[in-house]
C-alpha positions as CSV (number, residue, x, y, z in Angstrom):
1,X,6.6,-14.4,4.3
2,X,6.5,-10.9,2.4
3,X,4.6,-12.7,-0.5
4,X,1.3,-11.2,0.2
5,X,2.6,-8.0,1.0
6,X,4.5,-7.7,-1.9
7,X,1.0,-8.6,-3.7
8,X,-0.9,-5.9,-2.2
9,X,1.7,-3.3,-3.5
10,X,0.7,-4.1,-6.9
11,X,-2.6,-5.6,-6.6
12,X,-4.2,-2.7,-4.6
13,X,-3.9,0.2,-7.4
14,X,-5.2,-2.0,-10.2
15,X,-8.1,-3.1,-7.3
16,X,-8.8,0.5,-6.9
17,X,-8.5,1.6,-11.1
18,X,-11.3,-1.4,-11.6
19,X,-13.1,0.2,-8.8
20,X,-13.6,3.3,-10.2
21,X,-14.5,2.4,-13.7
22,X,-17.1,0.3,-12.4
23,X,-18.8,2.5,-10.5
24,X,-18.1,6.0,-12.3
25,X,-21.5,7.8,-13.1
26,X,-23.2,5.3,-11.0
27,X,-25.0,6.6,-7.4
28,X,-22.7,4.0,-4.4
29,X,-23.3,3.7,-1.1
30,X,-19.8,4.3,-0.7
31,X,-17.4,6.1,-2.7
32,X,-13.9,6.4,-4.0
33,X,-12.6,7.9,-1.4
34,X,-14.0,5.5,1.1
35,X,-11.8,2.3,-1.2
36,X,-8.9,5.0,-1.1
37,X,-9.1,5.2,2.5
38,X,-8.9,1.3,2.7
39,X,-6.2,1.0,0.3
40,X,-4.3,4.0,2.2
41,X,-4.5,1.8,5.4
42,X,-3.2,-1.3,4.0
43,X,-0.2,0.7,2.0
44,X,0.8,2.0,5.6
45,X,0.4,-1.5,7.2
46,X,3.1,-2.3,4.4
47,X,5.3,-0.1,5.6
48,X,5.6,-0.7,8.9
49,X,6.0,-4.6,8.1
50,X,8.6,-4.1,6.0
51,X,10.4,-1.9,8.1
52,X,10.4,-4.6,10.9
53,X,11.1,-7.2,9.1
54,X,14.6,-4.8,8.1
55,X,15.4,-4.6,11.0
56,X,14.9,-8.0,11.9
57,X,16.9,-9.5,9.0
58,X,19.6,-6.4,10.0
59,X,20.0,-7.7,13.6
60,X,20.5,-11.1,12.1
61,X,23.2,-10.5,10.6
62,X,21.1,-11.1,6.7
63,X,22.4,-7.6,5.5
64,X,22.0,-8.1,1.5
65,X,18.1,-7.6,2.2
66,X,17.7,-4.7,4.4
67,X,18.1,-2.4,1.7
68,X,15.3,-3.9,0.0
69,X,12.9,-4.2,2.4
70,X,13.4,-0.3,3.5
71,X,13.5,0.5,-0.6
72,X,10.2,-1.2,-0.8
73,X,9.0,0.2,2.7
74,X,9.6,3.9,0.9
75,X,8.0,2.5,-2.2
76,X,4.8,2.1,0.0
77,X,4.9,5.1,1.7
78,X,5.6,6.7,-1.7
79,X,2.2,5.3,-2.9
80,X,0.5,5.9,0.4
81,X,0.9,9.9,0.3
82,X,-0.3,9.5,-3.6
83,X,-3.2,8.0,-2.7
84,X,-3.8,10.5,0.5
85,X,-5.1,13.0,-1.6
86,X,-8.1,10.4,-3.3
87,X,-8.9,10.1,0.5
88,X,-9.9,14.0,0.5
89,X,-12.4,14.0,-2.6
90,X,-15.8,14.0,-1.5
C-alpha cells in the first residue's frame, strides 16, 4: 500500500537532479523551481499519508510500524523544507 510512496521518496530527487542537467544553459518554458514546486507538493502529500496510515495501524493495535511510518513521515518533511528553498529561485 506504501509501495509507491516509498518510491517517490527516492525517485523524486534523482527525477529532479536529471531535470536539471538536462535543461541547465538551455532557455524552458518552465523552470527549476516550477519541478521543485511539484516535487515539494508530492513530498508533503507523503507526509500526510504516512502519518495516517500511523495512526491507522496505531489504533489497530499493529504498533511495531507506527514508528516507521512517522520516521519516514519526518524523513519527507525533512526533504520537503530542503527542497522549499529550490521553490524560491527565480
Amino acid at each position: 500500500m506504501l509501495l509507491p510512496f516509498k518510491a517517490y521518496m527516492v525517485v523524486a530527487p534523482f527525477c529532479l537532479f536529471f531535470l536539471k542537467l538536462a535543461t541547465d544553459g538551455h532557455r524552458t518554458k518552465y523552470g527549476l523551481a516550477d519541478a521543485a514546486a511539484i516535487v515539494l507538493l508530492g513530498y508533503l502529500l507523503c507526509s500526510v499519508v504516512f502519518v495516517l496510515v500511523a495512526v491507522i495501524l496505531f489504533f489497530t493495535h499493529r504498533r511495531e510500524y507506527v514508528a516507521e511510518n512517522i520516521l519516514l513521515a519526518g524523513v519527507a518533511l525533512l526533504i520537503a523544507l530542503l527542497f522549499s528553498s529550490l521553490c524560491a529561485v527565480s
